[in-house]
N, C-alpha and C positions, 0 to 999 in steps of 0.2 A: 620583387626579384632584384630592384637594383641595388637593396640590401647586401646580397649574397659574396658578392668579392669581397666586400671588407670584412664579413662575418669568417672566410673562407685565410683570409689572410691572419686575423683576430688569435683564427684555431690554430693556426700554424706557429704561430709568434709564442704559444703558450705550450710549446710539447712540452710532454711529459719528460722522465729518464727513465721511464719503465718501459720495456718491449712493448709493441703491440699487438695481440693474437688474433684479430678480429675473423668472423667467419666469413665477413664481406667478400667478394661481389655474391656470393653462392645465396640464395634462399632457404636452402638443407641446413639448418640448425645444427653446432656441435654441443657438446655437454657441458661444456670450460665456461666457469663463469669468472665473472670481474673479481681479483683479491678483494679481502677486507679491506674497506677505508681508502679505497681507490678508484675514481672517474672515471669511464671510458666513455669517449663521445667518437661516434660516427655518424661519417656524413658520405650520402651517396648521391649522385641526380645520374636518372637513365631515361632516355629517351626512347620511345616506342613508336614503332608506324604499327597502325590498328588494321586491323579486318575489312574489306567491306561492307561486310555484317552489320560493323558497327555505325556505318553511314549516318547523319553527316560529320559524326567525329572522326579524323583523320588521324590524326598526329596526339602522343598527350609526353606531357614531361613529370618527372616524379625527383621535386627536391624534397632528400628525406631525411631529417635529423632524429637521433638517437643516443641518450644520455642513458647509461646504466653506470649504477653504484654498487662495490660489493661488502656483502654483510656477515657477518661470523657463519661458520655450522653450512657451508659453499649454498646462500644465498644470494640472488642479486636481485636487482628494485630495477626497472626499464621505465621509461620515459620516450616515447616517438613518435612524431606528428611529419606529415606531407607538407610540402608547398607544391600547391598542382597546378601545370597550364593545360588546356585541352583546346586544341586547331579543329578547327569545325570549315567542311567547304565554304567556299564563298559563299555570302548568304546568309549564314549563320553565324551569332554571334561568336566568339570565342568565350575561355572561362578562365578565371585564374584567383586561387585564393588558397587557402589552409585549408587542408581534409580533416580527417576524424582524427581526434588523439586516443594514443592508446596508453593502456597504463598496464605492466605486469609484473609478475614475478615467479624467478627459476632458480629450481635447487639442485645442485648436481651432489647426486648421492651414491654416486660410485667412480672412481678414478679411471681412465682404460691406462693398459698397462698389455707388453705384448706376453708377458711370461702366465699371463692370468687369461682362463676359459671368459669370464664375465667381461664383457663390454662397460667401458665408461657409457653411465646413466645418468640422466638429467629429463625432469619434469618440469613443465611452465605453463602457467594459468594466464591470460591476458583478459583484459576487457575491452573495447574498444568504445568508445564515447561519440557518438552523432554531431561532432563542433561544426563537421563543413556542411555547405550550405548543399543542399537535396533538388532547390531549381537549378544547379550549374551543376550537377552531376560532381560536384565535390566531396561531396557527402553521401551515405548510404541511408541516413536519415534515422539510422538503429543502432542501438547497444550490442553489440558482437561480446559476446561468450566462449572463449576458445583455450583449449586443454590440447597440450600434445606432451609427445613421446621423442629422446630425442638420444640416439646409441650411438659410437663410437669403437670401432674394432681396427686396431694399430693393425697392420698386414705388416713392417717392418719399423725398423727406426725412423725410417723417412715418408712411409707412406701408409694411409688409413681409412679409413670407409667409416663417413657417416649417412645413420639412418633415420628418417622422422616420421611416424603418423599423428595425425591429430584428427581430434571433433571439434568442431562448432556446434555448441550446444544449441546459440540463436543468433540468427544476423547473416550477415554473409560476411566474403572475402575480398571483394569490393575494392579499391581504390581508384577511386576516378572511374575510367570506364574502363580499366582491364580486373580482371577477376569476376568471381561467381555473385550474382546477383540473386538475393532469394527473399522474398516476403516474408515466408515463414517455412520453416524447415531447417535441415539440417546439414553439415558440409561433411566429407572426410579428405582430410587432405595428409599428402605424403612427399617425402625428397629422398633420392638417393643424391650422397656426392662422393666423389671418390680426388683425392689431391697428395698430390707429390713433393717433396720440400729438393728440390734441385739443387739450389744449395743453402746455405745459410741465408741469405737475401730473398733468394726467388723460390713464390712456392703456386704450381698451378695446376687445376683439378678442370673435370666435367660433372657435369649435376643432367638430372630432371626429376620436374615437379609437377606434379598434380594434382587435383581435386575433381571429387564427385557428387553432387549436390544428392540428396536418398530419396527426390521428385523430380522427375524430368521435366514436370509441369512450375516446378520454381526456382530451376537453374540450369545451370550449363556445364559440361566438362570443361577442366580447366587442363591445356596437358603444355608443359614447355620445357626446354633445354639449355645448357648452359654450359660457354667455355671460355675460363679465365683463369685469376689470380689475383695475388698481390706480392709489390716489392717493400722489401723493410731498407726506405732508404736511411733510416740512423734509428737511434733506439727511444722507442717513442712513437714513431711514425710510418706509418705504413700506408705506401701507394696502391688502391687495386683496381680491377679492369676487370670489363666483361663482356663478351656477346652473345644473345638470346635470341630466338627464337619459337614460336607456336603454335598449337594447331588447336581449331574452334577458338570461337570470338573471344570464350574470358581469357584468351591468353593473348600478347602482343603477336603480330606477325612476323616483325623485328623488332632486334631491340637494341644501343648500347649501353655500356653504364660506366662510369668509374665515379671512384670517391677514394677518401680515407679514413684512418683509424688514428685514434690519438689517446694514450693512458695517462692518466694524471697523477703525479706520486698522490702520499698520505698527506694533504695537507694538515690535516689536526694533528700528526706527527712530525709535521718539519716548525710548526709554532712552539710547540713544546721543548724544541731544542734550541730557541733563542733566546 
C-alpha cells in the first residue's frame, strides 16, 4: 500500500487526450467499450464497514485496478486485480495482499441510440483466477466463470438506464469478505442504474445490485445500493465518487468509494507519425 500514491500520481502525470467514459463508481455495467487501439485504466479503493455477521472481520478496503484495451468489431480485453486490507477485532490478526485476478472480454453489438426501439447491447465473459491467498480470506480459492448481459436505453439526450443480468457458471462472487461465497453452485446476479449528465462535467446516477446464489445451503443473498457519480475534470480524466450501502452479509453495511478514469490515446498511432 505504500506503493499506491506514487502509482496514483504516475497515472495522473500520463493522462490521456481522449475523454473519459468510465461506468465507475456504479457496479451496473454499461455496453461502451474502449475504442480500438486505446488504454483505459481505472482505478477505484472503497471502503466498507461489514455486518456483524461477518465477525471478527470489521472493516475491509478494496484497491482495485483495471486495464482494458479496445479491439476492432467493438471488442475490449479487461485486465483487474484487488489489493485487499481486512480489519479484524482485536485479537485477530488482520490481512492485506492481492486478491484473485480476473481476465475478460466484451463485445458491444449494438449501439443505444434514443430514435431506435433496441437498446445498446453488450455481452462479457470473465474468468476469474484463485492468485489470493484463501488463509487470509483474500482469495476465494476457485476459478470463477461468469457470462452477463449488459443494456442500455437512452430515456433522453442527457439521461439513460442501464440494465445487467448475469450467471456464474462456477465459483463465486467473493472478494475479500464482501460477496456471495459458494463451494459449488451457481450465482445470478443483476444491476439496475439510472444516471443523469447535469452538465457537461457532472454526471450522477443511483444503482442497485444484487445476487442470488440457486442453494441456500452454498450462499447468501447479496442486495446493495448506490449513490454517486463522476466529474470530467479535463479531457482524459475523470473524478468519481460513491456511497453504498446493504443488506445481508455479502453485501458491505456501508460503504465509501472514489477513484478515477484515465484513456490513453493510440499509441501505435502517435509512433507512426514521427
Amino acid at each position: 500500500m505504500r506503493r499506491l500514491p506514487l502509482l496514483l500520481a504516475l497515472c495522473t502525470a500520463l493522462c490521456g487526450a481522449r475523454p473519459a467514459f468510465a461506468q465507475l463508481p456504479f457496479y451496473t455495467d454499461d455496453p461502451a467499450v474502449t475504442p480500438p487501439r486505446v488504454l483505459h485504466f481505472e482505478f477505484f479503493n472503497e471502503f466498507d464497514g461489514l455486518h456483524s455477521s461477518d465477525f471478527p472481520d470489521q472493516r475491509q478496503n478494496t484497491a482495485n485496478f483495471k486495464f482494458q484495451y479496445g479491439l476492432p468489431h467493438g471488442l475490449e480485453l479487461d485486465l483487474d486485480f484487488p489489493y485487499l486490507s481486512i480489519y479484524r477485532a482485536p485479537g485477530n490478526p488482520s490481512a492485506g495482499g492481492f486478491g484473485d485476478t480476473e481476465l475478460g472480454v466484451k463485445w458491444n453489438f449494438h449501439q443505444p441510440s434514443v430514435d431506435s426501439r433496441v437498446p445498446g447491447l453488450a455481452a462479457a465473459l470473465y474468468v476469474e483466477f484463485p492468485t489470493g491467498s484463501t488463509r487470509q480470506q483474500l482469495g476465494s480459492g476457485l476459478t470463477d466463470y461468469w457470462m452477463y448481459l449488459s443494456a442500455q436505453e437512452p430515456l433522453s439526450a442527457k439521461s439513460r438506464v442501464n440494465l445487467n443480468f448475469g450467471y456464474l457458471f462456477a465459483g463465486n462472487t467473493s472478494t475479500g469478505v464482501v460477496g456471495i461465497r459458494t463451494a459449488r453452485g451457481h450465482v445470478f446476479t443483476g444491476g439496475l442504474s439510472f444516471l443523469h449528465d447535469f452538465t457537461s462535467r457532472w454526471t450522477l446516477g443511483t444503482e442497485v445490485y444484487w445476487g442470488v446464489a440457486d442453494r441456500d445451503v452454498l450462499g447468501r443473498t447479496q442486495l446493495q445500493f448506490m449513490g454517486g457519480g463522476q466529474y470530467a475534470i479535463r479531457s482524459g480524466w475523470a473524478f468519481t465518487f460513491g456511497l453504498l450501502g446493504g443488506k445481508f452479509e455479502a453485501s458491505p453495511r456501508i460503504g465509501a468509494q472514489i477513484g478515477f478514469a484515465l484513456d490513453f490515446p493510440d499509441v501505435v498511432k502517435r509512433r507512426k507519425h514521427r
